[in-house]
Residue frames relative to the residue before (quaternion, step in Angstrom):
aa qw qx qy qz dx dy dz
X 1.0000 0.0000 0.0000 0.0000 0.00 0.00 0.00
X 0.4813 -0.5676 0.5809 0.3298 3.61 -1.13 0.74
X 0.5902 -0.5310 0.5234 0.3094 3.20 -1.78 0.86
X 0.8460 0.2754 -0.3129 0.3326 3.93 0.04 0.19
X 0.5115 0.4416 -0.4919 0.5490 3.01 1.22 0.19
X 0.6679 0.4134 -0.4706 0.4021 3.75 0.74 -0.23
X 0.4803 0.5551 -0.4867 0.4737 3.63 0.92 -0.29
X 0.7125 0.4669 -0.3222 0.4130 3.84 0.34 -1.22
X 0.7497 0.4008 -0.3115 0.4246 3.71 1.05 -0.81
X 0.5094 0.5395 -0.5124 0.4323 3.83 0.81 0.10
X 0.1742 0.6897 -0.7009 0.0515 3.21 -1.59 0.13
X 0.6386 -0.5609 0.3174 0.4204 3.58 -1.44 0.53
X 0.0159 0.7151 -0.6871 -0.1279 3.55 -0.91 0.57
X 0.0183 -0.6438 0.7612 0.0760 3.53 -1.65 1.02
X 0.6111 0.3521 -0.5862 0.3986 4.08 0.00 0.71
X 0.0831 0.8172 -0.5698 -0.0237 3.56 -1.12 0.67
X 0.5476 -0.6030 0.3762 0.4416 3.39 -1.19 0.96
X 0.5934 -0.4383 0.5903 0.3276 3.64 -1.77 0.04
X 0.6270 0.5460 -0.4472 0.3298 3.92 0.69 1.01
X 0.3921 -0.6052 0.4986 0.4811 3.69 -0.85 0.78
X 0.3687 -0.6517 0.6168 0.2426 2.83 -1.72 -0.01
X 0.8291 -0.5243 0.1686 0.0969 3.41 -0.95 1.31
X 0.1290 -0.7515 0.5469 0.3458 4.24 0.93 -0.16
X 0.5749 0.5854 -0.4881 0.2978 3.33 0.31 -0.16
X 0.5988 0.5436 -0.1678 0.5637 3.19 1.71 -1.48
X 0.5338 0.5242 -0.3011 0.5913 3.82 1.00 -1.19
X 0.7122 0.4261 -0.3792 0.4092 3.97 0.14 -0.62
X 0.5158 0.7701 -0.1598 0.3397 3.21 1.28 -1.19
X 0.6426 0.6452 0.0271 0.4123 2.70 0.91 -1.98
X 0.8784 0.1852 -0.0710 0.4348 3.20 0.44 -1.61
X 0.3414 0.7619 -0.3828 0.3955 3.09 1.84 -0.12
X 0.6370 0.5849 -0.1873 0.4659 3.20 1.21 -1.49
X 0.5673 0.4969 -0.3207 0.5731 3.77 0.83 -0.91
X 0.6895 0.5381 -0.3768 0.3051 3.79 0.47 -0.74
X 0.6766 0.5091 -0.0545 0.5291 3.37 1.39 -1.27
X 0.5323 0.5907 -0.4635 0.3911 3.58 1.45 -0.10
X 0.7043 -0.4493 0.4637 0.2952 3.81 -1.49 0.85
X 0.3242 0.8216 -0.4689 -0.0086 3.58 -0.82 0.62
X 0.5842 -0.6526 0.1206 0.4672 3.61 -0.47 1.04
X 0.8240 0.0729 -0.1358 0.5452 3.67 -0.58 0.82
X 0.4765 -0.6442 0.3809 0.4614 3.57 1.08 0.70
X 0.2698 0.7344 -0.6119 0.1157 3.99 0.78 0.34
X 0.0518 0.8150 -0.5546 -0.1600 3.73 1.07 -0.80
X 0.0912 -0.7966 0.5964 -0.0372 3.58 0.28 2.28
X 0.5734 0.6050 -0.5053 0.2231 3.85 0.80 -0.12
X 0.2605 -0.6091 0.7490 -0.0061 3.04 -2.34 1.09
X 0.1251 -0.8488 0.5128 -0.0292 3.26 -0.44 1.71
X 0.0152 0.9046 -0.4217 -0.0609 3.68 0.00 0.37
X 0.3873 -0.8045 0.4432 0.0801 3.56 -0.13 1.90
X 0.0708 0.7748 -0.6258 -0.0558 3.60 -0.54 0.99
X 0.2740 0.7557 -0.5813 0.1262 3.61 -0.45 0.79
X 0.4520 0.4152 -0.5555 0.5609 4.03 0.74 1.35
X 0.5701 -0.5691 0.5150 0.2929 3.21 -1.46 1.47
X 0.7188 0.3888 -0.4216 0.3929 4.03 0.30 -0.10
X 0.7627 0.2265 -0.4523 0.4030 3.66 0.90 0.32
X 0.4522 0.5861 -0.5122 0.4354 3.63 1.49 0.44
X 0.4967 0.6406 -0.3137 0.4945 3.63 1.21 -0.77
X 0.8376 0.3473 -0.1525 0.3933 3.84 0.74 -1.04
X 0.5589 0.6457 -0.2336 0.4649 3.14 2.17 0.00
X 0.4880 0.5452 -0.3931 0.5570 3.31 1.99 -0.28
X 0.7300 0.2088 -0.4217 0.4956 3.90 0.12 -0.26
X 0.5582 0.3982 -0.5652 0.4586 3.86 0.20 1.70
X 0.8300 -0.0398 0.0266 0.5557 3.17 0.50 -0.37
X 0.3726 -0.6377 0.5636 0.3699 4.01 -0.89 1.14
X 0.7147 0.5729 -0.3316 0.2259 3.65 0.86 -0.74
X 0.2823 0.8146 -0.4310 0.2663 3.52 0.91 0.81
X 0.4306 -0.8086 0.3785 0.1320 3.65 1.27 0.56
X 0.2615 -0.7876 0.4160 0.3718 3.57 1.64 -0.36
X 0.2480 0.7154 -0.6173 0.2136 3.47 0.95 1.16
X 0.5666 -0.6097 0.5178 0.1978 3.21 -1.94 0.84
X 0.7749 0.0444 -0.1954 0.5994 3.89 0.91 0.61
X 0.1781 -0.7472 0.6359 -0.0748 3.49 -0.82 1.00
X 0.3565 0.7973 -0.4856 -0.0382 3.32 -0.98 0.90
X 0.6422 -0.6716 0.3483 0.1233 3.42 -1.47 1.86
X 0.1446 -0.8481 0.5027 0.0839 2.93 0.08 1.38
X 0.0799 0.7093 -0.6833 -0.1537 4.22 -0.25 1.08
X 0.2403 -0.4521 0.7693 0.3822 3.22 -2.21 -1.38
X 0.3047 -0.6235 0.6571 0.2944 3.49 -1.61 0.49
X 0.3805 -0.6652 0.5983 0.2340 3.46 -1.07 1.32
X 0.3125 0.7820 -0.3706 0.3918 3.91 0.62 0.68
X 0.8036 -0.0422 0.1547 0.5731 2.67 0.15 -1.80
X 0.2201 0.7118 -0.5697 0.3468 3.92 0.89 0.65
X 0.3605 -0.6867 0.5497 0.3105 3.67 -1.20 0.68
X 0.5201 -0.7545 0.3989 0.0342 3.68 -0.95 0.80
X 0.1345 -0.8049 0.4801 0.3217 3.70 0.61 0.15
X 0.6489 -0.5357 0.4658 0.2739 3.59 -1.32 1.14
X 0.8593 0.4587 -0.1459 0.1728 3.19 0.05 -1.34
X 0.7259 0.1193 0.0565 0.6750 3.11 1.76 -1.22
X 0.2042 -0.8631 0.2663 0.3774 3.76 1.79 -0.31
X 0.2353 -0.8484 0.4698 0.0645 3.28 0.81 1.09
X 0.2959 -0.5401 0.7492 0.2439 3.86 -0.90 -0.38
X 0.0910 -0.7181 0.6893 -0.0310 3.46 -0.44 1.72
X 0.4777 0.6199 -0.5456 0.2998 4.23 1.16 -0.51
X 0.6102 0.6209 -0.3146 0.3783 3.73 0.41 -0.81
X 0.6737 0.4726 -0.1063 0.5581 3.72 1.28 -0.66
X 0.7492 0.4331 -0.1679 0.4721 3.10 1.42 -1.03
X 0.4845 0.6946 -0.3108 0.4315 3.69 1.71 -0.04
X 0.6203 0.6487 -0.1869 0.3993 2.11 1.38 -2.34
X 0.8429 0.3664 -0.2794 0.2777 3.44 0.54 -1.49
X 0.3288 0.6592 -0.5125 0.4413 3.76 1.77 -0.51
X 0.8014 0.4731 -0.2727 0.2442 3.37 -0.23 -1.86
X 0.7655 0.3520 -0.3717 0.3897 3.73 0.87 -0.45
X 0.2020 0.7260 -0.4043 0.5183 3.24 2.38 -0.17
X 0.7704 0.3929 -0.1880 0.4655 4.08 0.19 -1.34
X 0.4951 0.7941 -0.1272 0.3288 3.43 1.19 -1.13
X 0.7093 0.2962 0.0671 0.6361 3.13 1.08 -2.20
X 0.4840 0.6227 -0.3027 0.5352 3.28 0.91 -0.49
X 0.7744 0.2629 -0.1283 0.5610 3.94 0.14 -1.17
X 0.5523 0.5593 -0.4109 0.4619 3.40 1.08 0.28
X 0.6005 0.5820 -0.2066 0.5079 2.81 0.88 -1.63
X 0.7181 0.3122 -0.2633 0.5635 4.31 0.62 -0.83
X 0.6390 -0.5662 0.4497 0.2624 3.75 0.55 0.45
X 0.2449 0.8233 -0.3067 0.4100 3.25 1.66 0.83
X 0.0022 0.7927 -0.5831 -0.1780 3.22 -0.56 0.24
X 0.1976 0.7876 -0.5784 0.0773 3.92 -1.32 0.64
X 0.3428 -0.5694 0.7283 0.1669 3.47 -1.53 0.63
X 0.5606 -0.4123 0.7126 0.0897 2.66 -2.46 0.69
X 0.4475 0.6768 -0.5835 0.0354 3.64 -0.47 0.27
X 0.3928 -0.7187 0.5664 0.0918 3.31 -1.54 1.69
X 0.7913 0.4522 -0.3173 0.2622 3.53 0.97 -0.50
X 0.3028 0.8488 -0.4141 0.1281 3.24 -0.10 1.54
X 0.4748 -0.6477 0.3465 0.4847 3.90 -0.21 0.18
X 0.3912 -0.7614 0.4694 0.2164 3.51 -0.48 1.43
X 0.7395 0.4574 -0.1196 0.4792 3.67 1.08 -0.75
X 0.5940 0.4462 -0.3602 0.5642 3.10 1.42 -0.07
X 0.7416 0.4432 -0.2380 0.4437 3.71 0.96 -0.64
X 0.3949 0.6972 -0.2580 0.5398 3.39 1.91 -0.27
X 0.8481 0.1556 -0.1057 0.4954 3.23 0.56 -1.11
X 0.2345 0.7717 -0.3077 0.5049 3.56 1.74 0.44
X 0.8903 0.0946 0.0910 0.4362 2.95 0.10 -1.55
X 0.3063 -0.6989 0.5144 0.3914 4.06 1.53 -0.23
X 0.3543 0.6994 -0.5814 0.2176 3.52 0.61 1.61
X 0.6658 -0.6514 0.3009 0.2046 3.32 -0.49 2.04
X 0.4797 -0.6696 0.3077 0.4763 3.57 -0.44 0.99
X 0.6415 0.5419 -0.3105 0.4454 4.02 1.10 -1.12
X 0.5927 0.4460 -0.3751 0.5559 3.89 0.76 0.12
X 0.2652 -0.7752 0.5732 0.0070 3.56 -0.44 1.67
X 0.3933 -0.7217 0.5673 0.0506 3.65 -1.02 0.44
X 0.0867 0.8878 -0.4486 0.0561 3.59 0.32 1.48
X 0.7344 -0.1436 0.0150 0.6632 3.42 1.27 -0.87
X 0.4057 -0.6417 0.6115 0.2231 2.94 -1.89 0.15
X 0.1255 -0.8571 0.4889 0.1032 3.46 -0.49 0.61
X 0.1558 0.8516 -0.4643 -0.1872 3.36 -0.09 0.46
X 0.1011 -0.8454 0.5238 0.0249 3.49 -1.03 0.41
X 0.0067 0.7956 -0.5807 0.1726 3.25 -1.50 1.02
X 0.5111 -0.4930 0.5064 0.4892 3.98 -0.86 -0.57
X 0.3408 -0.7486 0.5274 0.2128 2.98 -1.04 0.79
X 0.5686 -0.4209 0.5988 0.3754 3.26 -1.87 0.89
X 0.6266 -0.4960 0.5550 0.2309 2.85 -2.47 1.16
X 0.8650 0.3019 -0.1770 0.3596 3.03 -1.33 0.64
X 0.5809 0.5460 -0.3824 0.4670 3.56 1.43 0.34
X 0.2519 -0.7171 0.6026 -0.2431 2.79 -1.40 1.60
X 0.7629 -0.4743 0.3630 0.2474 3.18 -1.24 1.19
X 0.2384 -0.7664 0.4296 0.4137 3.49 -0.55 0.46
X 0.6369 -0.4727 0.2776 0.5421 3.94 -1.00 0.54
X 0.7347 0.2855 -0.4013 0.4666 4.19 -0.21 -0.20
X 0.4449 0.6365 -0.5866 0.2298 4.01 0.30 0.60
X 0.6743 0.6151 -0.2334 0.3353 3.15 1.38 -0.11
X 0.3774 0.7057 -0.3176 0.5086 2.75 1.81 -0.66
X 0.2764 0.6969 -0.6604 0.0429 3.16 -0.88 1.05
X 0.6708 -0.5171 0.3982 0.3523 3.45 -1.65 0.20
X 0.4774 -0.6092 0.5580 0.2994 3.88 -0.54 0.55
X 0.4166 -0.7002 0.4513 0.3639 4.07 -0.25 0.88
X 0.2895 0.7531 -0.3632 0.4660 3.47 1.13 -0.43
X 0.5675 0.5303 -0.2677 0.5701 3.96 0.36 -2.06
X 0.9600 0.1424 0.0714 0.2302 2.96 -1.24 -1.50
X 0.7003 0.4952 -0.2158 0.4667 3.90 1.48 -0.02
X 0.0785 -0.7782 0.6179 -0.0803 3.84 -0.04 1.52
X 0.2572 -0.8356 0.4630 0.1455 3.45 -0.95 0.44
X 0.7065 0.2577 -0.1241 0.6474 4.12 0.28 0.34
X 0.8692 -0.0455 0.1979 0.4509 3.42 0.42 -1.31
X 0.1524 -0.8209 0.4552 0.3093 3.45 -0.94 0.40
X 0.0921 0.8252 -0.5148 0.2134 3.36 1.21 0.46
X 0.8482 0.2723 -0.3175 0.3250 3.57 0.43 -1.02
X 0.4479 0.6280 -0.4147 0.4827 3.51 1.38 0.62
X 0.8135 0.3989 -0.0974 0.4118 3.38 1.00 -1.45
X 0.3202 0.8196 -0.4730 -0.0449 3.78 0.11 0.49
């Protein structure tokens, strides 16, 4: 599959079937995280693979948003070894997760997978959940699985901005006065 029609065919899925999902597909998966862009090639990410009913079971008192998928994975960065910006020292790890995780995202798309992005979780409750080290940040959760029959996109994924919206060219001056 071309790279934009897969981009156009993912979307969040939160109904999944009642099937593990495969290490081969899990290898897949993280393979993809390996090969994802990061700032100064530091690659600060710490991916943690939940796929035994006692740590999917312990992932519901972090987040309600856990979709009862059959493998979940915690997408961190070690604030360690993350590249810094010079000028103002940003925290590039937070960008760099970001970018593994849709790296994992397209990937599980790409295997007829279904998954969701989900940011809303208790960082301290899953911290101490899971013995994630204070220097290993917590950016997303991904869960993932086959999808249930008959699931579909919700109705506003389609909605998209017009490139036009959100694309200036040289300058934004003529947007900003």
């Amino acid at each position: 599959m071309d790279f934009l029609n897969l981009a156009k065919k993912r979307f969040s899925v939160r109904s999944f079937a009642d099937k593990k999902v495969e290490q081969e597909k899990v290898d897949l998966i993280l393979d993809a995280a390996c090969a994802a862009p990061t700032a100064c090639n530091f690659q600060p990410q710490k991916i943690l693979v939940l796929n035994d009913e006692r740590s999917l079971t312990k992932l519901k008192g972090c987040t309600p948003y856990h979709f009862e998928a059959p493998l979940v994975f915690v997408i961190c960065y070690d604030n360690t070894k993350s590249w810094k910006r010079r000028e103002d020292a940003k925290e590039e790890g937070e960008v760099d997760a970001s970018i593994v995780a849709t790296h994992m995202m397209l990937e599980a798309t790409d295997l007829d997978l279904g998954c969701t992005w989900v940011g809303s979780f208790n960082p301290e409750t899953l911290r101490k959940q899971f013995n994630i080290p204070k220097n290993y940040i917590p950016v997303s959760i991904l869960p993932v699985g086959y999808k249930n029959e008959n699931v579909k996109p919700n109705p506003i994924h389609h909605n998209r901005l017009s490139k036009s919206e959100f694309t200036y060219y040289n300058s934004f001056n003529s947007q900003c006065d």
